[in-house]
N, C-alpha and C positions, 0 to 999 in steps of 0.2 A: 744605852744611857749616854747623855750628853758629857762632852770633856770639860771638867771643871773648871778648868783656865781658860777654856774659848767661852762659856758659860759667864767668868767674871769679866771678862776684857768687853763682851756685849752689853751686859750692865753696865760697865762705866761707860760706854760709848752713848750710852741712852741715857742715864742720866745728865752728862754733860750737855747732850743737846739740849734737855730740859729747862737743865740750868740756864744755857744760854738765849733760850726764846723766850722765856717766863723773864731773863733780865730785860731782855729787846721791850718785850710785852710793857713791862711796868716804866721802862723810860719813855716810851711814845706816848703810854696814858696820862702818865705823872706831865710830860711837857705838854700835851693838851689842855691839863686840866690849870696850870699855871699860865695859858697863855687865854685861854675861853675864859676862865674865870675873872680877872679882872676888867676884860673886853666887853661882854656884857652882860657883868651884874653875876652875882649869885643868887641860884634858884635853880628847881628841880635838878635841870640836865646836868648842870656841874654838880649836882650830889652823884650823878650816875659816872662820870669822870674823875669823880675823886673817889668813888667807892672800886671801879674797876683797877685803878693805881693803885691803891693800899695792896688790893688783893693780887694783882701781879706781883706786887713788890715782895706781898709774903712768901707765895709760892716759888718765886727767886730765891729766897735768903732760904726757905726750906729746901731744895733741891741743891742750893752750894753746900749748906749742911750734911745733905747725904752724900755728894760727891767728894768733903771732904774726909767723912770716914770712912767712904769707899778705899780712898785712895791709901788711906793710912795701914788698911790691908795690904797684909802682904799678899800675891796672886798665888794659886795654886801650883805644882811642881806642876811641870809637864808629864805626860802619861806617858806610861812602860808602853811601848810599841808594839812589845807581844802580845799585853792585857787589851791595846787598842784594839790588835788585829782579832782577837779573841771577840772583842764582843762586837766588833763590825760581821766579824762571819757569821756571829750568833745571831745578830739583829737579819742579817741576810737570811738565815736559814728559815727564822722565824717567819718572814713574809712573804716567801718560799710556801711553805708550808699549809699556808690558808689556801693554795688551790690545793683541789683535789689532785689532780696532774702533777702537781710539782711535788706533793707529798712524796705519792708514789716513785717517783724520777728519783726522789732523796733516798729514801729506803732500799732505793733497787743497787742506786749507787755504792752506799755502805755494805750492800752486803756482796758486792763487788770487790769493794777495796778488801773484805772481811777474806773472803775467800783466797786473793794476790797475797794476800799477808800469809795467810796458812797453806800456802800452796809447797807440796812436799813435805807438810807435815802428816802426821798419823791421824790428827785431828779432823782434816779434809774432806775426808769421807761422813765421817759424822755429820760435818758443817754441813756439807749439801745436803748431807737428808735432812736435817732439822729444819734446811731453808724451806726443804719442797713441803715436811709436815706443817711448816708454819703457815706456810700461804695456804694450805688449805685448810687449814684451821680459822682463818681469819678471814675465810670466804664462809666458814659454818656460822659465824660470830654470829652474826647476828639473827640465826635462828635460832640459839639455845638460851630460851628462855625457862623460865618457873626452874624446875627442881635442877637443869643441868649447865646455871649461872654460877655456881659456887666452883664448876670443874672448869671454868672456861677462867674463871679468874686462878686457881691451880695452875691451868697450863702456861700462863704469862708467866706466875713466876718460876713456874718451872723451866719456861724458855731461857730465861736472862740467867738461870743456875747454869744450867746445860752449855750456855753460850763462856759464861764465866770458868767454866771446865776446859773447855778448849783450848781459851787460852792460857791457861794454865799448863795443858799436854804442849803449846807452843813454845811458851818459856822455860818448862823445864827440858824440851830438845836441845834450846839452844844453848841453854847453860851444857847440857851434853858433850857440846862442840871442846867447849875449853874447860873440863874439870878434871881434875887429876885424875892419873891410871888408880889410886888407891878410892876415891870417892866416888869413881862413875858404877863398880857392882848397886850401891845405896840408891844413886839417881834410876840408873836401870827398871830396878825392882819398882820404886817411885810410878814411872813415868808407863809400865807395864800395869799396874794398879789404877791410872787416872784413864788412860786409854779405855781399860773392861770398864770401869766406869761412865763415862763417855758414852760408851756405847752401847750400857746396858740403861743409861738414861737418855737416850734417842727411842729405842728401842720400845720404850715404855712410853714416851712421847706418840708415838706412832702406834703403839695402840692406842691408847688416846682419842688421836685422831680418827678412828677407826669408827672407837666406839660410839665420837659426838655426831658421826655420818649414820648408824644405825640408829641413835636417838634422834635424830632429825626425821629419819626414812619412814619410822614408827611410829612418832609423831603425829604424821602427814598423812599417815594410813587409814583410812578407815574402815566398817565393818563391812559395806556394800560396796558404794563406788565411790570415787571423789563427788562433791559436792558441785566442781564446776563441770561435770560430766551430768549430772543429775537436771541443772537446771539447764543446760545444751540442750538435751532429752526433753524437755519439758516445753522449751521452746519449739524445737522441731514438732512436736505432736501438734504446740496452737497455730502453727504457721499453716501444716497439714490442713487440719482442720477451717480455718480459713480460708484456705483455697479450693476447699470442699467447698464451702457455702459459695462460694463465690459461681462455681462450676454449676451449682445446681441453680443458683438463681438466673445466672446467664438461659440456662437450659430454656426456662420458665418463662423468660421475656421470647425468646428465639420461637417458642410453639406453643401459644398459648391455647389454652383448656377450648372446646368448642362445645356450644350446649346444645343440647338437641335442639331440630325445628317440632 
């Protein structure tokens, strides 16, 4: 999104121009039409010289109009530098993100930084499985269709649950660090509970994954052979067969039949 203030300061920069060509405009017309018109004579062309002068002259007094209630606004604050920086990264990411490449570069990154962040924690080991059952999950995406679309939109939100756990086990380590000798048994037991958590919901993630690879496998299976093995086969036989005919007509020009004398 554009910065409000640099948004108003362009508006009045534009209208003023406005304002000042449309005055330029209606003085050149207006002194034409005062100096052609009594010179020779009134008729057609000075109606077209006095009609062009009125109309510049409107479109002046309209444009000093809106530059005067321009101005009588006040201009917008200047923007938080942080919210700038916020949505320049945003606007960055976002057009990033339309390649394919870049996509990929972004997600690989975050879950880079994701891992440097929980690095030494308990949560760590989870994180990297959940990273490896993600990507292959999201290499099955797009074959599970009809009946097993409902479990592939499950595992999404089950990722960002899982992911949401983590760090959770991360925050409540670090509160670890500095809590009282009487409050950290509480945190302990806490952070003992989010951990089996954790990682009894990877665990179930990765079956999961497991499962949408045999739903895929089965899928794809069918009763005989595949289907591009079938018409392989099928092909092979009429190519054969072609070059049978071909074999035996050669044959038939090379010796031909001789009829008795």
């Amino acid at each position: 999104m554009a910065d409000p203030r640099a948004r108003y300061f362009r508006k009045l920069r534009r209208v003023r121009r406005a304002a000042r060509r449309w005055s330029v405009l209606a003085g050149g017309f207006g002194g034409a039409a005062a100096v052609l018109t009594p010179y020779a004579g009134i008729g057609l062309a000075d109606a077209a010289w006095a009609a062009a002068a009125g109309s510049s002259l409107t479109l002046a007094l309209w444009r000093w109009s809106d530059l005067r209630g321009l101005t009588a606004q006040a201009p917008p604050s200047a923007p938080d530098p942080t919210l700038a920086a916020d949505q320049a990264r945003a606007r960055l990411l976002a057009t990033v993100r339309r390649v394919p490449a870049g996509r990929a570069a972004i997600d690989e990154l975050r879950r880079q930084h994701a891992r440097f962040i929980l690095r030494g924690s308990a949560a760590a080991g989870p994180w990297a499985r959940l990273d490896r059952a993600s990507l292959t999950l999201t290499g099955l995406a797009g074959r599970l269709s009809g009946p097993a679309e409902p479990a592939a939109l499950e595992a999404a939100i089950a990722e960002r649950s899982l992911r949401d756990l983590a760090q959770r086990v991360a925050s409540v380590e670090k509160a670890l660090r500095f809590a009282p000798v009487d409050a950290r048994p509480d945190l302990e037991r806490a952070h003992r509970t989010l951990v089996d958590q954790l990682d009894g919901g990877v665990t179930a993630y990765e079956r999961l994954v497991a499962a949408a690879a045999s739903y895929i496998a089965e899928d794809g299976r069918s009763a005989s052979e595949h289907p591009a093995v079938s018409r392989l086969t099928e092909a092979s036989d009429l190519l054969h067969g072609v070059a049978a005919g071909l074999a035996e007509l050669r044959g038939e020009c090379t010796h031909p039949l001789h009829t008795p004398t």
